[in-house]
N, C-alpha and C positions, 0 to 999 in steps of 0.2 A: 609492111611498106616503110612505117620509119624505121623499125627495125633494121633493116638492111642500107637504110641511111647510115645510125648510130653505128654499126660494126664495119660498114666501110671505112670512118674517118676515124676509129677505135685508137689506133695508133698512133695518131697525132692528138689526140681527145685527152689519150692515157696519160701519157707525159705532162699535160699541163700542173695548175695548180689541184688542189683537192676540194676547192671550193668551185671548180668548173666543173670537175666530174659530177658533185653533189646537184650544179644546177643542169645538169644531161638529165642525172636518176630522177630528178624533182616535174623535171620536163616529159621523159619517161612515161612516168608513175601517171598523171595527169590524163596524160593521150589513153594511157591503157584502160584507164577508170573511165575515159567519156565514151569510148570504142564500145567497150561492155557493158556503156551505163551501169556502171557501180555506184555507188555514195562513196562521195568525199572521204568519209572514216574506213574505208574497207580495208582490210590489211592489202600493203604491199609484195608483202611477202607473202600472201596467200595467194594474188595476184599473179604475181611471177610464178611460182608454182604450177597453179593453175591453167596456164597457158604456157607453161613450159617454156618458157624466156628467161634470160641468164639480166641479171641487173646488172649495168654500164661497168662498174669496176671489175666485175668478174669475166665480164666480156673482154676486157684489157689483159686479164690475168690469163685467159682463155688462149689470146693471141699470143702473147708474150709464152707461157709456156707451150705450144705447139711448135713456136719457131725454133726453142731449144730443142723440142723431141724429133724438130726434122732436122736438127744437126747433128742428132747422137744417132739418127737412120741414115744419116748420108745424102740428103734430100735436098741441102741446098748449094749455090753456087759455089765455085773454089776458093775466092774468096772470103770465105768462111773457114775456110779448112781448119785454122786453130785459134778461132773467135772465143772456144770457150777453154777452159782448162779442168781438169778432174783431179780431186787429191790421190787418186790412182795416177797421176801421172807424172806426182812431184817427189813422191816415196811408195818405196813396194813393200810397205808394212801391212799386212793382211788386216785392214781393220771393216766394222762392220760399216755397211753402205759407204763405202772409198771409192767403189768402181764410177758412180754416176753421181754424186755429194760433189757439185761444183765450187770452186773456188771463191769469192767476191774479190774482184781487183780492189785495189788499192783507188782512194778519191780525195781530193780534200775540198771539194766543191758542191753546193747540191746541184747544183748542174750538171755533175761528175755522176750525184747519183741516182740521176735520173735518167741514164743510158740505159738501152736497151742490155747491153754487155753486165752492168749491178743488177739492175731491175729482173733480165729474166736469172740472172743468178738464184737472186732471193725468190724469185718466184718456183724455181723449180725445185732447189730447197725444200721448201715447205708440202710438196707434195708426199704423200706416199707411194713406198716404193711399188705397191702392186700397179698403182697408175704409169711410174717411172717405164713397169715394164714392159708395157702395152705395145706392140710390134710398129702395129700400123698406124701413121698419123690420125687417121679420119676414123680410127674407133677409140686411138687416143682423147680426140676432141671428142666425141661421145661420152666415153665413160667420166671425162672433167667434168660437161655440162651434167650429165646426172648426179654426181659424186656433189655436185655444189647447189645444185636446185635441190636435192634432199635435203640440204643443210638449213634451209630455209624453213622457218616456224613460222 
């Protein structure tokens, strides 16, 4: 239930400060431990695991790299057509991971770098490419949400 709160407003939640996300996960954490009735000291991370729920930030990073992978499938409106850019597409020097290694535009603001356009850059970045090359969005977003709740000690 609040789950489906938290990832509805994910987008607008993501972008804020870091100290707002912190009080969503704090907020989070709380609901999920009285739900369960856990003790106060329970791990969170065992928590989240355990009920197989992604923590606030990773839920932003969840959104955020899904909307790139339905731009590299063709997924979204034309308006997007060349929203993102590939260093495959700025030189044809065969190098490794160039085809789908996005670009980070240029910022001089943190305003700047808190676009959806920087942000899922570095977010997609950071994946790996077995994820990168996951056909379909919605086994995409599967294999993130596992790949990152395993992450979790």
């Amino acid at each position: 239930m609040i789950y489906s709160k938290v990832k509805y407003g994910i987008c607008a939640y993501g972008f804020t400060k870091g100290e707002n996300i912190n009080k969503l996960q704090v907020l989070q954490n709380r609901l999920l431990k009285v739900l369960l009735e856990k003790k106060i000291r329970f791990s969170t991370n065992e928590l989240h695991k355990e009920l197989d729920v992604l923590k606030v930030g990773d839920l932003f990073r969840q959104e955020l790299s899904s909307f790139v992978c339905n731009y590299f499938k063709g997924n979204l409106p034309d308006v997007f057509c060349n929203y993102f850019q590939t260093f495959s597409q700025i030189h044809s020097i065969n190098t490794r991971g160039n085809t789908d290694r996005l670009i980070i535009p240029l910022h001089r603001t943190d305003l700047g770098e808190e676009t959806v356009k920087v942000t899922g850059c570095k977010v997609w970045n950071m994946l790996n490419q077995e994820q990168k090359d996951i056909g379909n969005p919605k086994a995409f977003r599967k294999a993130f949400r596992i790949n990152t709740i395993s992450s979790y000690i």
